[in-house]
C-alpha positions in Angstrom: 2.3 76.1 -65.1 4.8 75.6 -62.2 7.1 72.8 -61.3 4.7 71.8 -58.3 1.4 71.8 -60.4 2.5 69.7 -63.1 4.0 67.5 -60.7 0.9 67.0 -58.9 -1.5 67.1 -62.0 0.8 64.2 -63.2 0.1 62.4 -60.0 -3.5 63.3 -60.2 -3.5 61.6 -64.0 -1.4 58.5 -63.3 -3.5 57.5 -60.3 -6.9 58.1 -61.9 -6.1 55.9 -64.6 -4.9 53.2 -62.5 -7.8 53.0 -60.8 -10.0 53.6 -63.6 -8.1 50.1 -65.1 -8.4 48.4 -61.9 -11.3 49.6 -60.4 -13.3 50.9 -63.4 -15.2 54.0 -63.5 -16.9 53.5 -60.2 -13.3 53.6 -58.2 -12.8 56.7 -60.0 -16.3 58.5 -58.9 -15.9 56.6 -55.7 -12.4 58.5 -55.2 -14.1 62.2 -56.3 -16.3 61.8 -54.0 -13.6 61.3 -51.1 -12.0 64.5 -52.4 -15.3 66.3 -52.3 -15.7 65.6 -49.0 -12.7 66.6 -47.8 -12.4 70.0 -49.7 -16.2 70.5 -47.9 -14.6 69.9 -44.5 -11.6 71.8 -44.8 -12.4 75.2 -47.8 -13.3 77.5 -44.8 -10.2 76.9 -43.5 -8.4 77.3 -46.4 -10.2 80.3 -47.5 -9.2 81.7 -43.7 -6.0 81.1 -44.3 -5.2 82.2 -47.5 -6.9 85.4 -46.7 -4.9 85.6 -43.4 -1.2 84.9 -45.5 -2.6 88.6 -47.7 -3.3 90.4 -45.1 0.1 89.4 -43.4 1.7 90.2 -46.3 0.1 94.0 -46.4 0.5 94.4 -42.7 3.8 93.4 -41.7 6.1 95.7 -43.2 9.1 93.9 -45.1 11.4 95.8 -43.3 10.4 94.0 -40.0 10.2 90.3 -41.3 13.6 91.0 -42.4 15.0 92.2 -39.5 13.3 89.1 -37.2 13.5 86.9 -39.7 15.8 87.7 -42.6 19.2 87.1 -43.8 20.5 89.5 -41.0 18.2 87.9 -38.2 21.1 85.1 -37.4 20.3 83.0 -34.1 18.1 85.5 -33.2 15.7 84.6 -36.4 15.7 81.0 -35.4 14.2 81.8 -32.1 11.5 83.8 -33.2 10.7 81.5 -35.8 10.5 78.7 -33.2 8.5 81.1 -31.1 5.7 82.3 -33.8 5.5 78.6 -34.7 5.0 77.4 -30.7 1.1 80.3 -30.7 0.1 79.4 -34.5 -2.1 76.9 -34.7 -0.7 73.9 -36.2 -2.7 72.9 -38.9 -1.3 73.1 -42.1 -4.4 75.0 -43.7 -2.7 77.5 -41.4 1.2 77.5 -41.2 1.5 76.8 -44.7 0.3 79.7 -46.1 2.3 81.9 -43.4 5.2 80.3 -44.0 4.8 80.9 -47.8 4.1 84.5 -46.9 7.0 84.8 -44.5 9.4 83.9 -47.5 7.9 85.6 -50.1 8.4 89.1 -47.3 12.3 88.4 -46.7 12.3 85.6 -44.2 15.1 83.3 -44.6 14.5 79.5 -44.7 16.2 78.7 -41.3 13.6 81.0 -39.5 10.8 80.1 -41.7 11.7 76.0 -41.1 12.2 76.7 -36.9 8.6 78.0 -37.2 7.6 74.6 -39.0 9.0 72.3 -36.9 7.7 74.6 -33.6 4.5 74.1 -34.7 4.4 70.6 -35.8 6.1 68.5 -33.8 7.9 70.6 -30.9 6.3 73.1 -28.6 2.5 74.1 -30.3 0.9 75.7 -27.4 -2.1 75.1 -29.0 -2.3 71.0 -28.1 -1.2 72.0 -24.7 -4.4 71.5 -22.8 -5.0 68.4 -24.8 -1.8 66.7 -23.7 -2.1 67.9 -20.3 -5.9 66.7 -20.2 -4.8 63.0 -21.4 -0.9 62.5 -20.4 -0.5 64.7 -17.2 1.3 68.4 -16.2 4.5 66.1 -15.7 4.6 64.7 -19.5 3.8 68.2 -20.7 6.3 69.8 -19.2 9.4 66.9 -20.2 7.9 67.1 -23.5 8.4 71.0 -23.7 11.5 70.8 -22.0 13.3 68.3 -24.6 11.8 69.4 -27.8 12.8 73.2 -27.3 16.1 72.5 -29.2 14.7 70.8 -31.8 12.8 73.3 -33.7 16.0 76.1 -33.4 18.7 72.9 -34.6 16.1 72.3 -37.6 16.3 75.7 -38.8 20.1 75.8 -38.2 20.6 73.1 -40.6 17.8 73.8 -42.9 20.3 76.9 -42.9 23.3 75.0 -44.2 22.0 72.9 -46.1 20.4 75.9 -48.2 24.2 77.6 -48.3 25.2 73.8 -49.8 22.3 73.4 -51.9 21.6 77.4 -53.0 17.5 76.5 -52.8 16.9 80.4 -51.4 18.6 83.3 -51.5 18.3 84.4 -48.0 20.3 82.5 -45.7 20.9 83.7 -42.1 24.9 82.6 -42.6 
């Protein structure tokens, strides 16, 4: 078992038997149930994306995600992370599994965290017409404008702080 399971199986144990003293075996069914529901509203889109990080990983040749994206990428990387992130759609049922693909092919983290931040909270062309239909052209296009930065800066310190902290072994400096 990995770091990350145990750590959320221990999360998964200590809060089941809070509520189990708290709110007795009804809390605990009550909070399955919840969990149910929300693996049944989101497994085909899990199951799509997990199926879409293999074939990526098949597909795109590691020569070429290095190149883009690797530890010889430099600025250049950063962009096109910002820019794959900016036409994936941004839920993380999706960009999760790419980004976990894109490292395990030779992407370094700067890159790989541009294309997080793109998608979450900078460009994501995707909620485009959305924004447009409720806030206006005008707020769209300041919006687009000031957060172009941000994803490329992310990954530029994401960057150093990995040659600081030594969490990959790619880094684009």
């Amino acid at each position: 078992m990995d770091l990350n399971t145990g750590v959320l199986l221990a999360l998964f144990i200590i809060l089941g038997v809070i509520i189990l003293f708290t709110q007795g075996p009804a809390g605990v069914l009550e909070g399955f149930k919840g969990s149910f529901n929300a693996f049944k509203n989101v497994w085909i889109l899990l199951l799509l994306a997990f199926g879409l990080t293999g074939f990526l990983q098949v597909v795109v040749p590691h020569e070429l995600v290095s190149s883009y994206l690797g530890a010889e990428s430099g600025w250049k990387g950063l962009f096109v992370g910002a820019g794959i992130g900016a036409i994936l759609p941004g839920a993380p049922y999706t960009i999760l599994p790419v980004a976990a693909s894109l490292l395990k092919s030779g992407s370094s983290i700067g890159p790989v965290m541009s294309m997080m931040l793109s998608s979450s909270i900078a460009i994501a062309i995707t909620r485009i017409p959305y924004e447009v239909a409720f806030l206006g052209w005008k707020f769209t296009a300041l919006r687009i404008m000031a957060c172009l930065i941000f994803p490329v800066l992310g990954g530029l310190i994401t960057s150093y702080l990995n040659l600081w902290l030594n969490f990959y072994p790619n880094s684009i400096f």
